[in-house]
Every structure is written in structure tokens, then in C-alpha cells.
FITIPA-807486 format. One record per residue: residue in one letter; x, y, z of N, C-alpha, C, O, CB in turn. Coordinates in steps of 0.1 Angstrom, whole numbers, plus 5000, padded with zeros to 4 digits. Glycine has a CB too. Example, Ala and Ser with C-alpha at 12.3 -4.5 7.8 and 13.67 -1.06 7.14 Angstrom:
// FITIPA-807486
A513249435078512349555078513249675078514249675085511349555090 S512849785071513749895071512950005079513450115080514149945057 
This chain:
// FITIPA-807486
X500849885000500050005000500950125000501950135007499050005012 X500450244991501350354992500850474998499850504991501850374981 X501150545007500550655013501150805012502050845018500250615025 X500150875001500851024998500351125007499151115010500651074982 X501251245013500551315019499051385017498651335006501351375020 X498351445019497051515020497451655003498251755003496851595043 X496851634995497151784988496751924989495651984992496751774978 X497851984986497852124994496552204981495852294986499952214994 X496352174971495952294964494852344970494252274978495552264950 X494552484966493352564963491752484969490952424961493352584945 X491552484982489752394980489452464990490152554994489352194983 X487952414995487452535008487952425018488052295018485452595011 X488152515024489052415035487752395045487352495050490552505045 X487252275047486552225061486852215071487352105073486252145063 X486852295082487352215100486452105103485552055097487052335117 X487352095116486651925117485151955127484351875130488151785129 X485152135132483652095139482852175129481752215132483252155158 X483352215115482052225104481752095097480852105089482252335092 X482351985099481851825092481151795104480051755102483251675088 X481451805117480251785124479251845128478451755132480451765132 X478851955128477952045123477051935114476051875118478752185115 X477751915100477351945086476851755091475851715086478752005070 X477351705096476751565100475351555110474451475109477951495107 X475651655120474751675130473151685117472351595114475251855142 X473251835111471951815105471651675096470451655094471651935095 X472351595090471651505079471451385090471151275086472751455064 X471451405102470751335107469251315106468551405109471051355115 X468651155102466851135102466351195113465251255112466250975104 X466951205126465951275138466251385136465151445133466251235154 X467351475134466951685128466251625123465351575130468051805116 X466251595107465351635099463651605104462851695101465751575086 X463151505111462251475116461851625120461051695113462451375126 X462751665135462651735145461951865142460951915146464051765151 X463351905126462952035120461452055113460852165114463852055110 X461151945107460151935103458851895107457851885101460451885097 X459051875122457751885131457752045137456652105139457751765145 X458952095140458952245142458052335135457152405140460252295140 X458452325118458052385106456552335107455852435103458952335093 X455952255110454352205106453652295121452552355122454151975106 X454752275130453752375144454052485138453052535133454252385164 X455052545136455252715135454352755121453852865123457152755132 X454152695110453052705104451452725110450952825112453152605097 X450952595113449652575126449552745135448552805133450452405142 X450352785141450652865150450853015142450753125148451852795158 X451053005129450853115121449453165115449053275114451653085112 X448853025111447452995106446653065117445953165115447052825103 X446652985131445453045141446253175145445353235152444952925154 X447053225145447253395146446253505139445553605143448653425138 X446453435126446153545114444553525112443753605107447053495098 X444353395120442553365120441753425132440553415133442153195121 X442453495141441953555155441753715154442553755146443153535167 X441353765157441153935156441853965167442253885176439554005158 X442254125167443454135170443654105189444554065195444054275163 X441854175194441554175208441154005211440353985220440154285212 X441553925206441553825211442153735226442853655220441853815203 X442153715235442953685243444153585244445053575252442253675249 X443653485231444853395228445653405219446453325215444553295225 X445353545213446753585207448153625211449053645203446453675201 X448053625225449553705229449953555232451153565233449653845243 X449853485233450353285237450653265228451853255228449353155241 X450153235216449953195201451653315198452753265199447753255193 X451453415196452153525191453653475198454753465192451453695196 X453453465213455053385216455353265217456453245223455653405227 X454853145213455353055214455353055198455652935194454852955222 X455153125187455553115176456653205172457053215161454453135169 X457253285183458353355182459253295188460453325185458253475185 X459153205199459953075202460652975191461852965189458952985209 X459652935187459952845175460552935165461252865157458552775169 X460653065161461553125153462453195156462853295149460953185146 X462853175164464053175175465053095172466253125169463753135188 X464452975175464952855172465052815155465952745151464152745180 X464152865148464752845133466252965135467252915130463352885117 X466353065139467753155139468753085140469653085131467853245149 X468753025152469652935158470252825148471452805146468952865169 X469152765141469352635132470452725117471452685111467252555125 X469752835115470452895100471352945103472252925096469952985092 X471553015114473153005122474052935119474952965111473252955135 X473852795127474952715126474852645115475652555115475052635136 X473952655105473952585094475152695081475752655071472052555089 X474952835087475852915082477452935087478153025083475253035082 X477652865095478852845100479752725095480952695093478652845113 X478152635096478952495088479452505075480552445071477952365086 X478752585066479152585055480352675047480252795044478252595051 X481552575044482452635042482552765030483452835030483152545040 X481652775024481152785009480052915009479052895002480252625003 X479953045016479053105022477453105013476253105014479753245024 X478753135000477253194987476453054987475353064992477953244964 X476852954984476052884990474952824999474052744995476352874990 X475152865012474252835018473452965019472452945025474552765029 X473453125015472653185005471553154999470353175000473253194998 X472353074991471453034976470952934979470252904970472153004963 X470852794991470152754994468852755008468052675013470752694990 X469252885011468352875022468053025025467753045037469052795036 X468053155015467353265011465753245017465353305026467553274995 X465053145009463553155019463253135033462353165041462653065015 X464553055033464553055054464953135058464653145070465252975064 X465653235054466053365062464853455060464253485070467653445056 X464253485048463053575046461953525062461653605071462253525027 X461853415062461353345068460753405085459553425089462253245067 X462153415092462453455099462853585105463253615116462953405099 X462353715092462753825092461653915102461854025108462953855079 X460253815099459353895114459753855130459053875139457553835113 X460753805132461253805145461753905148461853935159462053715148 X462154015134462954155142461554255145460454225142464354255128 X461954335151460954415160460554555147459454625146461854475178 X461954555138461454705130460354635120459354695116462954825120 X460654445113459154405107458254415109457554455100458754335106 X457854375121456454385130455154515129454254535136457154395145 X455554585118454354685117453254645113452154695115454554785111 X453754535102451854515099451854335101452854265103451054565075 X450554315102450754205107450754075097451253965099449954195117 X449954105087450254065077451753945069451853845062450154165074 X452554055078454454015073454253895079455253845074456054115081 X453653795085453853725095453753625083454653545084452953735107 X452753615070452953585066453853485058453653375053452653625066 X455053585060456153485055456553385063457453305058457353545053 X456153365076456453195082456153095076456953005076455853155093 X454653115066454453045056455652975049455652865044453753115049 X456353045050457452985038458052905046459052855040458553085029 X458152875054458752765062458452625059459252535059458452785076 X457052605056456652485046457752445037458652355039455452535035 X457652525029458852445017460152395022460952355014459352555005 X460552395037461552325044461052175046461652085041461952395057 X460052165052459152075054459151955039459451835040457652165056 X458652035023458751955019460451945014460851855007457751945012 X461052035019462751975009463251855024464051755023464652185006 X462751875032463251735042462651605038463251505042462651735058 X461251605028460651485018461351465008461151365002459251495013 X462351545004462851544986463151434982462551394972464251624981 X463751384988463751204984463351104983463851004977464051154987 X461651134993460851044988459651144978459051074970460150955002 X459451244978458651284964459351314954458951384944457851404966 X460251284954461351314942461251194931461951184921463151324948 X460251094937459950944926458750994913458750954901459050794939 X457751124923456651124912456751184901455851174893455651154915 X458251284898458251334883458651194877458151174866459351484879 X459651084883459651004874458050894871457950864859460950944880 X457450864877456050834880455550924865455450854854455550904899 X455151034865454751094857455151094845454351104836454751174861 X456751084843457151094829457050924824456450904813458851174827 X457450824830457550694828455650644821455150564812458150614845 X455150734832453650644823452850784824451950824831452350474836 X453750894811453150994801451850974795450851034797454051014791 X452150844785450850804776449750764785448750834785451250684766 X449750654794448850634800447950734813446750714817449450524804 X448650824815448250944818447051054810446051114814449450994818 X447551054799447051084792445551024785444751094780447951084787 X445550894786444050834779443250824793442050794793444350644771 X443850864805443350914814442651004815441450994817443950924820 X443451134815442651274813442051304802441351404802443351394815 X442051224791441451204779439851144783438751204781442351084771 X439951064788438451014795437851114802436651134802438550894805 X438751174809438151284822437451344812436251334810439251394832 X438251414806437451524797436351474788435451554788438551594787 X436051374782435051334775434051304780432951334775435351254768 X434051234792432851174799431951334807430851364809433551024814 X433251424808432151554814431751584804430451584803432651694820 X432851614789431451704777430451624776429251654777431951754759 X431151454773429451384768428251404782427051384782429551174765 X428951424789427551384800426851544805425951564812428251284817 X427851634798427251774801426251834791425451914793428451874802 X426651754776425751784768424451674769423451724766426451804756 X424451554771423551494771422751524784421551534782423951374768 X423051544795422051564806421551704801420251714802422751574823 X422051784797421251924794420151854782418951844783422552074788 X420751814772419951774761418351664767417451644759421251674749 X418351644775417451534783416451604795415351564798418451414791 X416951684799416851744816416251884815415551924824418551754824 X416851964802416352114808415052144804414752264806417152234802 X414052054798412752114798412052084809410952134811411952084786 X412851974819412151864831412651914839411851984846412251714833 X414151924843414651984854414852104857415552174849415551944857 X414252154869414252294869416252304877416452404884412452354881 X416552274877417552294882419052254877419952224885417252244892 X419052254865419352204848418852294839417852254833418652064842 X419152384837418352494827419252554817419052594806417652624835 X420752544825421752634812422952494812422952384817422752844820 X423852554804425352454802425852464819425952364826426952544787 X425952594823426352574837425652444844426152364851425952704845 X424752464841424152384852424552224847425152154856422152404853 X424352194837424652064834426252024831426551904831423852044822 X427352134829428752094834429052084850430052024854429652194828 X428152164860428652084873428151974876428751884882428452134885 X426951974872426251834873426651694869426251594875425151844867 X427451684859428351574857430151604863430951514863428151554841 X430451744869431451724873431351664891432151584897432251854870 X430251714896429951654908429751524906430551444910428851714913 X428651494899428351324897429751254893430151174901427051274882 X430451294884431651224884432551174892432951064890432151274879 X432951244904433451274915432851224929433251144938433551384914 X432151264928430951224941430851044940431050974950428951304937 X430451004928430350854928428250844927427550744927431450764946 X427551014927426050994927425851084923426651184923425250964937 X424451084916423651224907423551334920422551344928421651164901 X424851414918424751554924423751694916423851694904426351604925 X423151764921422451794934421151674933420151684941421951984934 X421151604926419951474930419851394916420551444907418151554934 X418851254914419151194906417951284892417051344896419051034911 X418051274882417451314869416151274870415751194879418151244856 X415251344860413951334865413351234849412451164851413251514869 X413851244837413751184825414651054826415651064833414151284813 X414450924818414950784815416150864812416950874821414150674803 X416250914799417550934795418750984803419850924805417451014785 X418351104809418751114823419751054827420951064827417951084832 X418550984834419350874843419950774841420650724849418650824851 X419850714827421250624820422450734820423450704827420850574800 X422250874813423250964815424150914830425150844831422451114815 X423050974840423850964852424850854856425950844861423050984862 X423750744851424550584853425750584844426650554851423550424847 X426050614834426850634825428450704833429450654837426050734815 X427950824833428750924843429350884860430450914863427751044845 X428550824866428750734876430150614878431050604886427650664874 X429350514862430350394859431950494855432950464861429750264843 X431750584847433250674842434150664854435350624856432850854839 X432950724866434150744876434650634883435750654888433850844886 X434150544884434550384885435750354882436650304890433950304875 X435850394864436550354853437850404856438950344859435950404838 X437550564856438850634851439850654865441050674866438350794843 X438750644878440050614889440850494892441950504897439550634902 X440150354887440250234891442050264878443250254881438550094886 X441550284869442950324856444150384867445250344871442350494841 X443050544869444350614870445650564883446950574882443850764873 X444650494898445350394908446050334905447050374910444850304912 X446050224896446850104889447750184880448750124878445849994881 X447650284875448650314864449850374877451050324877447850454851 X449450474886450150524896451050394904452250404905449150614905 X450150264911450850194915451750124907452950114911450250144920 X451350054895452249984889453750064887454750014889451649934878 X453650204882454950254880455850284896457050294898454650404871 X454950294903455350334917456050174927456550164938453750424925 X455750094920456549934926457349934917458349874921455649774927 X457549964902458649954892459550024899460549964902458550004879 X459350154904460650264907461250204925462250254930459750474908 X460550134929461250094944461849984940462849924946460150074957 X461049944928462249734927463249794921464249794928461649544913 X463149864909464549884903465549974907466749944905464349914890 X465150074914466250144918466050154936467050154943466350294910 X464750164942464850144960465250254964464850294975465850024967 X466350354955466350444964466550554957467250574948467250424974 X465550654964465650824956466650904962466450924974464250934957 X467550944956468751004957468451174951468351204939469750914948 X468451264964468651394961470051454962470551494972467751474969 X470851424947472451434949473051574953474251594954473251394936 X471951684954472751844956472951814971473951864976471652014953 X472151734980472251774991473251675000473351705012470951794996 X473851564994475051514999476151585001476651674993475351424994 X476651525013477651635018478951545030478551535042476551785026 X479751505028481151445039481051265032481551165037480551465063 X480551275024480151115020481051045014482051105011478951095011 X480850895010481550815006481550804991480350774987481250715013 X482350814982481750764965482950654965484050664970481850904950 X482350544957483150404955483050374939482050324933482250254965 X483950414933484050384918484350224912485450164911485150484912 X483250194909482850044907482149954918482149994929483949974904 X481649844915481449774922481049624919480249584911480749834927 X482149524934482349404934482149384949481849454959483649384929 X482249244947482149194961483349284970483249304982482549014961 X484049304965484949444978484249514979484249554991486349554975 X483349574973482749724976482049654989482349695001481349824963 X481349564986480449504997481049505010480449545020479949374994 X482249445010483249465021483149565028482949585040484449465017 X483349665015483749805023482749845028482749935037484149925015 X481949805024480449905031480249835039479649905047478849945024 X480249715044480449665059481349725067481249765078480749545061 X482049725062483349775072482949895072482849915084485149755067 X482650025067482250125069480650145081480450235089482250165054 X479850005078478749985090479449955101479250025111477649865088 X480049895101481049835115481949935122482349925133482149715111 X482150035113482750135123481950275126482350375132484050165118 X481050245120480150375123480350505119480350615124480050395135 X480450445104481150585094480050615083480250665072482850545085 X479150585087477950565077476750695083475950745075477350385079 X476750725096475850785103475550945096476251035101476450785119 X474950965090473951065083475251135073475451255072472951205097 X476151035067476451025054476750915046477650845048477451085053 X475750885035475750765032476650745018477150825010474450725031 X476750645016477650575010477050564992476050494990477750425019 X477850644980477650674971478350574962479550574963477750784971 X477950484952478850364944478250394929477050414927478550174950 X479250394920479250444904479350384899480550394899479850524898 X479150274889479050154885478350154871477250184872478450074895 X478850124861478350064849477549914849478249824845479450054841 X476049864853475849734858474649714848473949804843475449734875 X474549554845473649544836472449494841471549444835474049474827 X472549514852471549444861471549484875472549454881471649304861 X470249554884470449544900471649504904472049424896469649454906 X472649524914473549464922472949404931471849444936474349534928 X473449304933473349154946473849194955474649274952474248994944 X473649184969474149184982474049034987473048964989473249284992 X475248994988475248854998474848915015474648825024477248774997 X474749025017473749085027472649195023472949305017474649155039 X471449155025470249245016470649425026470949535022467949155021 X470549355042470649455048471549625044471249745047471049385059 X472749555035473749695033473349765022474049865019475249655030 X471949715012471649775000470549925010470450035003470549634987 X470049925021469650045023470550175026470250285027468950015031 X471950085028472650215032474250275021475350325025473050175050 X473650225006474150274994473350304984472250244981475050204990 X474050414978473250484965473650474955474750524951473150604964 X472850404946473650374934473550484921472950594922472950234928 X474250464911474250554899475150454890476250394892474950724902 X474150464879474250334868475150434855474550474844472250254863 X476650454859477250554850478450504848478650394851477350704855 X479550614840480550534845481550664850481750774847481050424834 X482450544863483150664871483750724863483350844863484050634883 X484450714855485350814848485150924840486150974834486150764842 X483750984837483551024832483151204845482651184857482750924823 X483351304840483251414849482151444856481951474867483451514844 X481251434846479751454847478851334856477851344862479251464831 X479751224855479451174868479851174882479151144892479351084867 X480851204881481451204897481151314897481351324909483151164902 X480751454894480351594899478651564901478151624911480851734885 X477951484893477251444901476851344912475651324916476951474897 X477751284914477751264930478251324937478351264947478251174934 X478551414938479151524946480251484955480251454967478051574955 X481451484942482451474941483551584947484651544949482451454931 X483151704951483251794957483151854964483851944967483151824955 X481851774972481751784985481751654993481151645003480751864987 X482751534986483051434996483951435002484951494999483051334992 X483651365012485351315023486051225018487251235019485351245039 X485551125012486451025005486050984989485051004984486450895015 X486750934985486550804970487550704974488550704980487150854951 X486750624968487550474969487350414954486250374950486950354982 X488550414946487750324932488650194933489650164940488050404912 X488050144927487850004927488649984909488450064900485949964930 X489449844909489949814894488449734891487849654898491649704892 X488349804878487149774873487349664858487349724847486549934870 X487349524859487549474846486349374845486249254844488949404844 X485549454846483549424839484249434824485349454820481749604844 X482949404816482849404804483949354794483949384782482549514803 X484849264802485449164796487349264794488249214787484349114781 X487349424804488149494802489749374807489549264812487649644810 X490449414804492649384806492549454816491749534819494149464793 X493749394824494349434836494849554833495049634843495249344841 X495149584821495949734819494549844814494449964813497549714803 X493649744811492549864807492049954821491850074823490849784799 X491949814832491349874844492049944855491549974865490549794849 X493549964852494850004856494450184850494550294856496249894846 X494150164837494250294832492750364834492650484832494750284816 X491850294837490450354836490350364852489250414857489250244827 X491550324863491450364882492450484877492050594881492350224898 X493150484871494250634871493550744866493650844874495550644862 X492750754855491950824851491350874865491950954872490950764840 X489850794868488950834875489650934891489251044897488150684878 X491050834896491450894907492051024902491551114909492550814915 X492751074893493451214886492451314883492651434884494151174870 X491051254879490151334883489351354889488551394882489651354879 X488851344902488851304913489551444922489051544926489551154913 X491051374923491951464929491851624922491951724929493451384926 X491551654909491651784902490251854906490351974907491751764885 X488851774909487851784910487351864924486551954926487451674906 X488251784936488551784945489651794953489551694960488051744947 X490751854956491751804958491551764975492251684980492851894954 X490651834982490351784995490151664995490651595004489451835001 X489451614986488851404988490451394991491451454989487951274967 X489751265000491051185000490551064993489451014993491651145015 X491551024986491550934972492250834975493450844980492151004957 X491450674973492050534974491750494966490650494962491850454983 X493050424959492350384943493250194946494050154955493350534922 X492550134934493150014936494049974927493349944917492149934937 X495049944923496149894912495949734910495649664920497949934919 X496149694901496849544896498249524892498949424894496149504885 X498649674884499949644885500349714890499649814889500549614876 X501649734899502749834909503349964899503450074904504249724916 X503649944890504350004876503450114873504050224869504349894861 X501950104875501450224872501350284883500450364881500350234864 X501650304897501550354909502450494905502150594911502050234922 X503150514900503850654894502850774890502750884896504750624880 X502150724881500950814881500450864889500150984889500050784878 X500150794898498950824910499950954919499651074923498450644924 X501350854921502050974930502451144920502451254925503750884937 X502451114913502351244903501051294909500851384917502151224884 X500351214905498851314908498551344920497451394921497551254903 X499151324931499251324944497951304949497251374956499851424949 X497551184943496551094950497050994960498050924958495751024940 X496050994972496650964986497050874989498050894995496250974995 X496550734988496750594989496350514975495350544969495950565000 X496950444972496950304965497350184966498550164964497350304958 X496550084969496949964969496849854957496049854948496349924978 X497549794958498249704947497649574954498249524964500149704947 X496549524948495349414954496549274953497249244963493449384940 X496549224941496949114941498249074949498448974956496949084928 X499249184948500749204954500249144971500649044976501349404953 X499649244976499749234986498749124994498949115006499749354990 X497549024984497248924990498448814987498648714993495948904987 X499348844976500848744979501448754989501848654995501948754971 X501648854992502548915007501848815017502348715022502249105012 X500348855019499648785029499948595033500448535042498148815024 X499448565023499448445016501048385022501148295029499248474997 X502048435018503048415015503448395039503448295047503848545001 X503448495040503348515057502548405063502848335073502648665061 X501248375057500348295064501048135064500648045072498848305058 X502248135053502747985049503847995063503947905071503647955031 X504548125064505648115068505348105086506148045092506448245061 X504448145091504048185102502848165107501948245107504148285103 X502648015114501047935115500247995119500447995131500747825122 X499048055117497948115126498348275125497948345134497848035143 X499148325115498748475117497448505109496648595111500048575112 X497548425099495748505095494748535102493948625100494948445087 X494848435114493948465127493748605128492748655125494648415142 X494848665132495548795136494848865130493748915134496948825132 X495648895117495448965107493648995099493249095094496448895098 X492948865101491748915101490848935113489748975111491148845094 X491248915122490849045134491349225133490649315137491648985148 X492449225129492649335131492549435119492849555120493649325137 X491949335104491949405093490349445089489949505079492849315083 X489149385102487849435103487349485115487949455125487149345099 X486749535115485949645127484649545129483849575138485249835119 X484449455124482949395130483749255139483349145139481449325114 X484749305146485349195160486449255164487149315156485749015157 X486849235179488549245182488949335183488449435189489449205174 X490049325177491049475179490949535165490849455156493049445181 X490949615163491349665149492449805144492149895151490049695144 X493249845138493849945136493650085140493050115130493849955126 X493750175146493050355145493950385144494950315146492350445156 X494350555137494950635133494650745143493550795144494750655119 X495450785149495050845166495850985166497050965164495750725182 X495451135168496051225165497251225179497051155189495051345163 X498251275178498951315189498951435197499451525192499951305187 X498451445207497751555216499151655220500251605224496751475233 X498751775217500151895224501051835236502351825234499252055233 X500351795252501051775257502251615257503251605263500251805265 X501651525247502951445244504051535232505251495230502251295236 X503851595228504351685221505751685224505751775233503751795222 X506951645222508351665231508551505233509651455229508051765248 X507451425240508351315250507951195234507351195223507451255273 X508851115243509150955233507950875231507050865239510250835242 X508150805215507550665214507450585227506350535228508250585203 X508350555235508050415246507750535256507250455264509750275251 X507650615260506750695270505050675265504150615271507250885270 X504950725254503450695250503250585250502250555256502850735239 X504150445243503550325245503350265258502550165258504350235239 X503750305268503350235282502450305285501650245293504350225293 X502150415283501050525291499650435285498850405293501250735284 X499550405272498650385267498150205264497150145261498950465257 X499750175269499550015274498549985286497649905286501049955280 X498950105298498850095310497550135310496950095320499750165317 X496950205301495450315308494250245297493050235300495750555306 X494750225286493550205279493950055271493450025260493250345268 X494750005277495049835269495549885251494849825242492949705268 X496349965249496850005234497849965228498750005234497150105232 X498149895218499549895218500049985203499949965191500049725218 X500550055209501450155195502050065184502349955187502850235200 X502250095173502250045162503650125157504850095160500850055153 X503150215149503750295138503350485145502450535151502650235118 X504750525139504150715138504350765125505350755119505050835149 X503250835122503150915108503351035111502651095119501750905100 X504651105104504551245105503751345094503151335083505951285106 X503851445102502751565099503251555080502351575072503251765109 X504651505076504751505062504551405054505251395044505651545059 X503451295058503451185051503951085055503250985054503751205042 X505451065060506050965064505650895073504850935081506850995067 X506250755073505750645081506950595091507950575084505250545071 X507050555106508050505110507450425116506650475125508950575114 X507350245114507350145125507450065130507849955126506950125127 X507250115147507950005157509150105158510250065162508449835149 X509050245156510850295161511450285175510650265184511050455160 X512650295177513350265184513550355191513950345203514050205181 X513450475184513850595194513550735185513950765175515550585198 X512450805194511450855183510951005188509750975190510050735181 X510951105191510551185197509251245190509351235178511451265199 X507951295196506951355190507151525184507851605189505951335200 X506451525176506751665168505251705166504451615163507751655153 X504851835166503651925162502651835152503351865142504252065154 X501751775148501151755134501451585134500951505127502051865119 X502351545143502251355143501551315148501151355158503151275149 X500851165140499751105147500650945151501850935152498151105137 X499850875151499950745154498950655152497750675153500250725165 X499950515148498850395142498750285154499750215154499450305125 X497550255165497550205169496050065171494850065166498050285176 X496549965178495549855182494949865188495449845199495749775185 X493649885188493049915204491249855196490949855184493250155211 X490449825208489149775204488049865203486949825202488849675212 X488450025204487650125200488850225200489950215204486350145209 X487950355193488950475193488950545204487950545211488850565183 X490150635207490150675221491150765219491950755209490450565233 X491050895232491451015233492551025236492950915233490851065239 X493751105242494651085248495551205251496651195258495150985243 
């Protein structure tokens, strides 16, 4: 495995408490939270504006709805702090600030303004975007059948608006013009009975029966047309993906039974929590999970990674990591999918130079590239299951080991542990006993602040920006 330092170029730089911030909201309980806030502070706007002004439950009503927009302040606050990118969160949350602007006291002259809490709704539905984001596809997928839909709508009113009038207006006094006989079949239509009552002539009342069965007809259609496309869009794809609004996430270019790996191992360490896991894949068919459970917590996109326009939209830009994967689907050479991981990671890195970029090699020879492109890690798959392989002959029962400590779902496993100011100065074997002694650890390796790797040293002093690679059965402070 080769490990290049972090790249310096040009990006918005994230701190580590605006990724937590920016994690805190994509949490399901915020968004819940916010969105039960938004449905009372609405409610609470409605019965304001419905009270006169001497009312006595208006001054209750009036502050606990200035409570609640208090607390939206608070939320666009720190949602404007998280974001590294100012114009940005601007441009996406302009109606929530309007929103909030009758909390100041010089708004407050008419009361009217209050109005704009209203707009707090449309937060409400952008916290749904993902699950109403199925029915434009819904809509465009069954266009035609849609259509012989409202096709019927419309015919069964003119025929039944001209024929009840043509039957009815010398008998029914209540049927005398076209008005009368276009609500009369738009009610009967709807209603499921002869609105405002049944016809007083035979013809009539076949009319009505007519108009009646329509509505039968044309909802029983329009149901089934809605459901069938609406179980197509959950079998074939399961999940609606709103890609503007990912943000610290995972993208995995290709996908094999490793990805699957990875996204366990990414469940197992609990790196998954309100950023989910994004995979780019050219597939001729659904992907398989030899566990069903890990298909809810990846997003697929049936593209291919190397192309710009797909990794920008996965939001390539605003991820924390990529991982690609050697991709030799479609019957590709070890050197095709050598050259089609250098591609994807080179752009990638240009796209983002913040991602940190893991790409996978087959052969060692093209690993030059990558370090040109100062993409961060690469491993060399086959190489280093020889290495493995080769150790497990030489040395009985280290695979034991080694697959304990190379997964997070048992045991011990690896962490990458910052080194805190006050070790700052003293020795490798000062920290190894400290951390033998207090938290069961055993030090490994130290990486300095420039990339470098030293392990097992012998004699080692700590410097500003060094971390450490240690064993331990959770991560821990120090």
C-alpha cells in the first residue's frame, strides 16, 4: 500500500467541527425534529392570522410562535457556519432567512408580514425530497397512460354535460343552462352519485348511470397506472437520491464483492451515520448483496466513474472520501482497468483536491501516476494478497491475527490516533506504556505531519502535526 501526503491545492477548507455540524443536520431525527417544528410554526401562524386582533389567545399563540422562530435562527446559524462555501448556503436557504425576518421588531408593523412563516413549509417538503422526488419520474414513465386518462376525464364531462342538458332542461328545473349541466356531471363524476339529485327523464338517468360507471372506470385506471409505476421505481432502483444535498460522503467507483466489504466495514465502524455511501458503477442488472441489509445504506448510479459529469454528480466535491475500485466488467485487461482507476482517481483529485482518494492497482508500475497526481493511497490488490498468503505459509495462525485486526465487526482493529500537544516533546516508549497501561493499546507505527511512516521505532520523539497507528478495540482520546 502506498500512502501520499494530504494535497495542498486551492479547495474550501473544512474544520473538523463544520463536518460535524454538517453531519449533526443529515441526521433522520433533525430532519424529523425540523420538520415537526416547521408543521407547528405553520399551525401557529394559521390560528394567529385567523383571530382578531382583541382576542385573548393571541398573545400565547404570538410567543410560542416566536419561540419556534428563535429556534429556526439558531438552526440557520449554525447551518451558516457549517458551511464552508458562504454563497452557497445563501442560495440555498434565502426562503428561510426571509422566513424569519418577522422575529425582528422594526418587521412587525403590519401583521400581515407574518405571513412569511408560511414559507417555512417548503422546508418541510425539501426534508421529503427524496421520497417525492419518485413522482416526476412516476409521471414521465407512464406519460401516455396518463394521458388516455385525462382523455376520458374530459370526454365523459362534455358527453355527459351535453347529454343531461339535452334530456333534463325542459324537466329539470335545476338544469336549465350549460352551467348547470357541466357541474352536474362534474359533481356526479366525482361524488360517485347524481349531484344535486338523481334526473327526473329515463335518458337522464342512463346519462347519470353512465357518468357514475366513468368514475369507476377512470379512477380504478388512474390507481393502477400510479401503482404499477410506483413498485417499478422501488424494485428497480429502491432508492431516491437527492444528489445536491450530499455532503462528507462516501463515493466507491465500481462495484464488486469488495465494495460490499467496504460498506460493511464502513457499517462496523460507524462511518455511515447521516452520510451515506455513494457507488458508480456501469451494471447490467440490479446489484446482489450477499447481505440484503447493506443495499439500504448505498446509492447507486448506473454511469460510469470516469466520466466528469458523473462523479460531479455525485458530489464529488463535496465528499470526504473515494475509493475506486479496478474495474474489469465488460470483459476489460488488467491494463484497461489500471488505466480506467488512474483516470477516475486524477480526476477525482483535480475535481476535489480535499477528497481523499484510494484507488486500487493490479499492476505496481502504474502506481507512478497516482503519486504524480498526488492521490493519497493505492493499493496493489493482488501484490499484497501474495504478501499475505506468503506470511500465512511462513507463520501458522497469523491470518487469525490479521483478520481480526483487518475488520471492525470483532476484536482489535487498527486506529489512526491524533497526537495531543501535551505528548508533544516526549518519546514513542513513554506513550507506549502510558497507553499500554490506561487504555489496553499497543502502538504500532508514527506518521508524521509530512506523510511519512515509521514502525515500531526505536527511538522516536513526538513533533507538532504527528499522529499514530494503533491497536485498540475502540477509538480513544489521549
Amino acid at each position: 500500500m502506498k500512502s501520499f501526503p494530504q494535497s495542498s491545492q486551492t479547495a474550501p477548507k473544512i474544520r473538523g467541527w463544520q463536518r460535524s455540524l454538517q453531519r449533526f443536520f443529515q441526521l433522520p431525527a433533525v430532519e424529523i425534529a425540523t420538520g415537526a417544528l416547521i408543521v407547528l410554526s405553520v399551525a401557529l401562524t394559521a390560528a394567529g392570522l385567523s383571530l382578531r386582533e382583541t382576542s385573548p389567545a393571541l398573545p400565547a399563540i404570538e410567543r410560542a410562535s416566536q419561540t419556534i422562530t428563535g429556534l429556526f435562527v439558531v438552526e440557520l446559524s449554525l447551518r451558516f457556519l457549517a458551511e464552508p462555501v458562504k454563497w452557497h448556503f445563501f442560495r440555498e436557504y434565502w426562503l428561510d432567512i426571509l422566513a424569519v425576518v418577522p422575529l425582528l421588531r422594526v418587521f412587525r408593523f403590519a401583521r400581515a408580514l407574518r405571513l412569511l412563516r408560511l414559507q417555512r413549509a417548503l422546508r418541510f417538503l425539501g426534508a421529503l425530497t427524496r421520497y417525492a422526488s419518485a413522482f416526476p419520474y412516476i409521471f414521465r414513465r407512464g406519460a401516455a397512460e396518463y394521458f388516455v386518462v385525462f382523455g376520458l376525464l374530459l370526454l365523459t364531462i362534455l358527453f355527459g354535460s351535453i347529454a343531461i342538458l339535452a334530456f333534463e332542461r325542459h324537466s329539470n328545473p335545476e338544469i336549465r343552462t350549460v352551467g348547470d349541466a357541466f357541474w352536474f356531471s362534474v359533481y356526479s363524476l366525482f361524488a360517485g352519485e347524481p349531484v344535486p339529485g338523481p334526473p327526473s327523464t329515463l335518458g337522464g338517468r342512463l346519462v347519470a348511470v353512465f357518468v357514475i360507471f366513468m368514475n369507476v372506470t377512470i379512477f380504478a385506471m388512474f390507481t393502477g397506472t400510479v401503482s404499477a409505476f410506483m413498485v417499478e421505481r422501488l424494485r428497480t432502483e429502491g432508492n431516491v437520491v437527492d444528489w445536491d444535498k450530499l455532503r462528507n460522503h462516501t463515493i466507491i467507483c465500481g462495484w464488486n464483492r469488495k465494495a460490499e466489504i467496504i460498506v460493511r466495514e464502513y457499517i462496523a465502524a460507524g462511518k455511515t451515520a447521516g452520510a451515506p455511501i455513494v457507488a458508480i458503477a456501469q451494471l447490467d442488472e440490479p446489484p446482489s448483496f450477499a447481505d440484503p441489509s447493506l443495499k439500504a445504506q448505498v446509492r447507486f448510479m448506473n454511469d460510469d466513474f470516469t466520466k466528469i459529469s458523473a462523479l460531479e454528480k455525485a458530489g464529488i466535491r463535496r465528499a470526504r472520501t473515494c475509493i475506486i475500485l479496478s474495474d474489469k466488467s465488460h470483459g476489460r485487461s488488467d491494463q484497461d482497468a489500471d488505466a480506467r482507476t488512474i483516470l477516475a482517481a486524477l480526476t477525482a483529485e483535480k475535481l476535489n483536491p480535499a477528497v481523499y482518494t484510494c484507488a486500487e492497482l493490479i499492476n505496481r508500475e502504474y502506481g507512478s501516476h497516482l503519486d504524480l497526481g498526488h492521490v493519497n493511497d493505492y493499493v496493489v490488490s493482488e501484490e499484497n494478497s501474495g504478501f499475505m498468503l506468503a506470511q500465512a505459509a511462513m507463520n501458522r495462525g497469523l491470518m487469525s491475527v490479521l483478520s481480526e485486526l483487518l475488520t471492525h465487526e470483532r476484536g482489535n482493529q487498527f486506529y489512526r490516533l491524533p497526537v495531543s500537544s501535551p505528548w508533544v516533546g516526549k518519546t514513542f516508549m513513554e506513550l507506549f506504556v502510558h497507553l499500554k497501561q490506561t487504555h489496553n493499546v499497543i502502538l504500532v507505527a508514527v506518521c508524521e505531519a509530512t506523510g511519512s511512516f515509521h514502525v515500531n521505532p526505536g527511538d522516536y520523539t513526538f513533533k507538532d502535526g504527528d499522529s499514530v497507528i494503533a491497536i485498540s478495540r475502540q477509538e480513544i482520546k489521549f
